[in-house]
N, C-alpha and C positions, 0 to 999 in steps of 0.2 A: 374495578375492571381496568385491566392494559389500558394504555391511549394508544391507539391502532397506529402505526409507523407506516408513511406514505415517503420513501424517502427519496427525491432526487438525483441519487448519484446510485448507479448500476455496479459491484463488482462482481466481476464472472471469469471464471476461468477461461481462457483463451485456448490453451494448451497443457496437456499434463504431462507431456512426454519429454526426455532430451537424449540429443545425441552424444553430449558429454559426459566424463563419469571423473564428476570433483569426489576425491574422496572423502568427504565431508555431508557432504548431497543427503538428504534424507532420501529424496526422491530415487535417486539413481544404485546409490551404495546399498542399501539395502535390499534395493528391489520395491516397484511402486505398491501404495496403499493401495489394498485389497478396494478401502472403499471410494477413493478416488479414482483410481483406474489410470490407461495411459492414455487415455482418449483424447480431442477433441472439439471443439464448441463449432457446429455447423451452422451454415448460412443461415439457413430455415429458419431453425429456432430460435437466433437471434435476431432476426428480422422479426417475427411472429411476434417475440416477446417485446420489443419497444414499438410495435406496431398497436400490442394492448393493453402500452403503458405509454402513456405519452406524457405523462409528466415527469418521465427521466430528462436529466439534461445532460448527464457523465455519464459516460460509461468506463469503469477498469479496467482494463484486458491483464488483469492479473492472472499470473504464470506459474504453478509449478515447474514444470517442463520448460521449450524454448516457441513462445509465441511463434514466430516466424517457420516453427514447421506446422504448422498450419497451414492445410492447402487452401480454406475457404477465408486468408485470413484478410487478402485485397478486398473484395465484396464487403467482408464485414466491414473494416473502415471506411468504404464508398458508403455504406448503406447506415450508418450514422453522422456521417458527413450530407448527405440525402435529407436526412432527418432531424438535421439543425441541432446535433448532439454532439459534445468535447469526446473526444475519446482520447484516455492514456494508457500509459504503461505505470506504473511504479513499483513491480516487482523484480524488476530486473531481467533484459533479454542478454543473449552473448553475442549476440550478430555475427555466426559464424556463417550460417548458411541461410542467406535471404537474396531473392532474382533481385534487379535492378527493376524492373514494373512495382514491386512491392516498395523497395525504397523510394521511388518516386511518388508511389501513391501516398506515401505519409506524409510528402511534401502537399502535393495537389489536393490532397481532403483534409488539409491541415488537421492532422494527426496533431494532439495538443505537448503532449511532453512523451520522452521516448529514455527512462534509465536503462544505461549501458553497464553491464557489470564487467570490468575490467578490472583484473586484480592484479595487476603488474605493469613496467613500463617498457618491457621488451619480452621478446619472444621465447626466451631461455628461461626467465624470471613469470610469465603469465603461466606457459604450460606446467607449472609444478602445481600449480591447484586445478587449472582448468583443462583437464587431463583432457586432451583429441582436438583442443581447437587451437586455433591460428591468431597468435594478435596483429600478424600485418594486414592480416584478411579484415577482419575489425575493423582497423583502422581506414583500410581503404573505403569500407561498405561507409561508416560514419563522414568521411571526405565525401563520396557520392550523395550522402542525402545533403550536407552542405553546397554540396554543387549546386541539385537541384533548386535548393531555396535561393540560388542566387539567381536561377533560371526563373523561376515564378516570381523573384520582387516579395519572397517569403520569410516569415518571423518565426512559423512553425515546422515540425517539432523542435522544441524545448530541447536540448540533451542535456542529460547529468551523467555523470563516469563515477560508478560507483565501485572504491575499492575496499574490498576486506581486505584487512591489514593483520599478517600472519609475521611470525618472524622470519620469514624468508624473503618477502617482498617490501619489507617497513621500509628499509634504504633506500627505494622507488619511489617511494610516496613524493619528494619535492619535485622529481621530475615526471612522476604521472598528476599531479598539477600543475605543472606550467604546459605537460601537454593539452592537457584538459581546456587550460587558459587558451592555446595558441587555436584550438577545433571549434572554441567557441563553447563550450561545454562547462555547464557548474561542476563542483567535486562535490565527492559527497563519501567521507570515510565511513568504511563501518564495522563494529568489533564483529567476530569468528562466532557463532554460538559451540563450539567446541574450543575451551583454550585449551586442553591439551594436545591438539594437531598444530603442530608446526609454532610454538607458545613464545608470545614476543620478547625480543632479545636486549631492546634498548629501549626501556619502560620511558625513561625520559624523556629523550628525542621521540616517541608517538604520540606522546601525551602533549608535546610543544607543535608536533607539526598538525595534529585533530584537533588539537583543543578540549580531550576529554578530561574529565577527572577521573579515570580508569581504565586501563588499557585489558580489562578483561568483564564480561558482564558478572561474573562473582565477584568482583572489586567494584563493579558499580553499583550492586547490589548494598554491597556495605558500607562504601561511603554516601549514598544516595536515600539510603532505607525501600526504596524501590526497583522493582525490574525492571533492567534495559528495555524489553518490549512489551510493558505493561499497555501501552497503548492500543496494542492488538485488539484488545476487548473492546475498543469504543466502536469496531466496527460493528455490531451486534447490535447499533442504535442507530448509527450514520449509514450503514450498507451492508446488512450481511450477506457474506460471501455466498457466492451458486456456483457448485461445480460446474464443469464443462455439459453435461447431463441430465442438467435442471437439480439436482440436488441440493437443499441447504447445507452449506458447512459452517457458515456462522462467521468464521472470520479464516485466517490466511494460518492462524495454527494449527487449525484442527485438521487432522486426517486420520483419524481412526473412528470416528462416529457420524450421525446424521441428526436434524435435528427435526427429520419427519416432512413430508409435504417434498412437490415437485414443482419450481416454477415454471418449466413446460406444458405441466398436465393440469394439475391445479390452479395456478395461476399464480403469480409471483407477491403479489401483496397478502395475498390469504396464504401463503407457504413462508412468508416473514415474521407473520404476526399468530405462527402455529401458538398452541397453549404448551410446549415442548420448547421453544425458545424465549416465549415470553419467561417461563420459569427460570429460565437460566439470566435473564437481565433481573431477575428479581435477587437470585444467587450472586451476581458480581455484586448488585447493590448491598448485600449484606440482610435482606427483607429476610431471606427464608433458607432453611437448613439444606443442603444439597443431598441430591440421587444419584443410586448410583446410571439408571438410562440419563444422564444427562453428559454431554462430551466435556462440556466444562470441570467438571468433579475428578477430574484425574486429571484435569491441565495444570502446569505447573505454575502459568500465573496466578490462576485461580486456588490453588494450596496454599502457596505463598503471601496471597492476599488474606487467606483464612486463617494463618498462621497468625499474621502479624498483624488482625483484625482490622484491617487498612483495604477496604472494600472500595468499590469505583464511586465515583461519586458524579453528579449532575454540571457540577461546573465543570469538573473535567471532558467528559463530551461536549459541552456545550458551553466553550468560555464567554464569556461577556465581552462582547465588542466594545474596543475602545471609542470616545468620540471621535470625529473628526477633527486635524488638526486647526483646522481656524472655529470650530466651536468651543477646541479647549481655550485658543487663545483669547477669544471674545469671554469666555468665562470666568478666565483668570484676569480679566479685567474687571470684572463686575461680580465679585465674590459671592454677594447677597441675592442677585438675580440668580444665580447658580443655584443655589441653594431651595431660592422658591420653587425654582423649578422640576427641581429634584421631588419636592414635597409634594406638589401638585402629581407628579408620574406615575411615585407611589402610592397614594390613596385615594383618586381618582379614577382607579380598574383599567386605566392604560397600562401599567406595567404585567396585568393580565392578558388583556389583547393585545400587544405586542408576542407575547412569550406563550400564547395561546399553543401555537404547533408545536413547541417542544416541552410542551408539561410532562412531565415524568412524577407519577405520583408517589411519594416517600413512605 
């Protein structure tokens, strides 16, 4: 039997709508997923639902769409900030269109981290992917929530300015980092999942100014033996994803199935731990032959894993904490103490209660 998942960190759709139209957008270019929808996420039910989960401590406001059209989206942050609860972003917003009450509330209810997708470092150079919106407007709205924190004596939100790097914007990259630097803001590059839109121009200069070993994810793929965003699937143990609508999606790829159960109506720890998803963690792990009702079965990390017999594995969700650095260093002073005690951890049944809530059986 599954080991029943109670997991602390919430991700939920916030919004599935945008007013932009990147031509790259699965969400926009296409036209939205039938089973997503463009809807989303009301006060209510979000209230409702950490109201009957109190041992969340995160919550995601992960994004298809653009967070901030969101009408009920000030409440919601008040009403996890209410509830003694982190709340982020890391999907990426465009902050084209957000009131200044909303910016401020991210300061005032210390909103925890806030990623900016900004793919360019000027106005002529942003609007070639991010068709309809405004980088000075951006920039201005990110200067206002800095205001603010300087108004409250404030550390949060966090901002990260995250740029896809296309070959029309590469040549931006050193100055949309040092603006990044100058707002106070981490960088944070990231390749295209389409390289043939707009396919980069000077392989060398992006690989020196990111730091990747591949300036396209079929080039990370092959120097790597892995997919760029094979991590996707760990959220399937750590949080899986809830549409805006109580729907399980499983993680931040899927948009063409379900994985059964409502955490609105059913309740959200009994719609994580359906017999419909637990199947599908037993399929990334390699336990059991895949379905076709299953959303993972035709996802391409999971082909790709199947391909190359290189299934998820347990450390990878759940790496092992390093010691602390003045533990390591009282240890490396006393090698043989180290050692005993290591021996004592593991055959003593502590290194079982310890690692008791995240047993995952093989």
């Amino acid at each position: 039997m599954a080991q029943l998942l109670k997991p602390e960190i919430l991700t939920i759709e916030g919004n599935a709508s945008c007013q932009l139209r990147c031509p790259t957008c699965p969400t926009t270019s296409t036209g939205y997923p039938p089973v997503v929808g463009n809807g989303y996420l009301k006060f209510e039910d979000f209230k409702n639902l950490l109201s009957a989960n109190r041992h969340i401590k995160e919550v995601n406001l992960e994004s298809r769409g653009e967070l901030f059209l969101n009408p009920d989206v000030l409440p919601i942050i008040e009403c996890g900030f209410r509830k003694n609860v982190s709340m982020t972003n890391t999907s990426g917003v465009n902050l084209n269109n957000v009131h200044d009450e909303v910016l401020e509330g991210l300061v005032r209810y210390r909103f925890k981290h806030l990623l900016c997708s900004i793919d360019g470092a000027s106005q002529e150079i942003y609007r070639m992917y991010r068709v309809g919106g405004d980088f000075d407007r951006v920039i201005d709205n990110i200067n206002i929530i800095n205001q603010f924190k300087k108004v409250y004596h404030a550390d949060y939100p966090k901002l990260s300015w995250q740029f896809i790097v296309f070959g029309h914007n590469e040549h931006e990259l050193p100055l949309a980092k040092k603006m990044a630097e100058d707002l106070n803001m981490s960088f944070i590059p990231k390749m295209s999942w389409d390289s043939d839109y707009s396919p980069i121009r000077n392989k060398d200069f992006v690989m020196t100014e990111t730091g990747w070993p591949a300036v396209t994810r079929e080039e990370f793929m092959k120097v790597t033996g892995r997919n760029y965003m094979r991590s996707v699937c760990y959220a399937l143990w750590k949080s899986p994803r809830v549409n805006w609508d109580g729907k399980i999606m499983g993680c931040c790829w899927n948009s063409w199935g379900e994985f059964g159960g409502n955490a609105f109506k059913e309740g959200y720890i009994p719609s994580i731990n359906s017999e419909k998803l637990n199947y599908a963690r037993e399929m990334l792990l390699g336990k059991v032959k895949s379905v076709d009702d299953i959303p993972c079965t035709t996802c391409i990390l999971y082909i790709q894993m199947k391909e190359a017999n290189d299934f998820i594995t347990v450390k990878e969700i759940f790496p092992a904490k390093p010691l602390p650095q003045r533990v390591q260093k009282f240890f490396s002073v006393y090698p043989p103490l180290y050692r005993c005690s290591r021996f004592i951890y593991r055959t003593s049944g502590l290194k079982r209660l310890f690692n008791g809530n995240k047993k995952i059986e093989l």
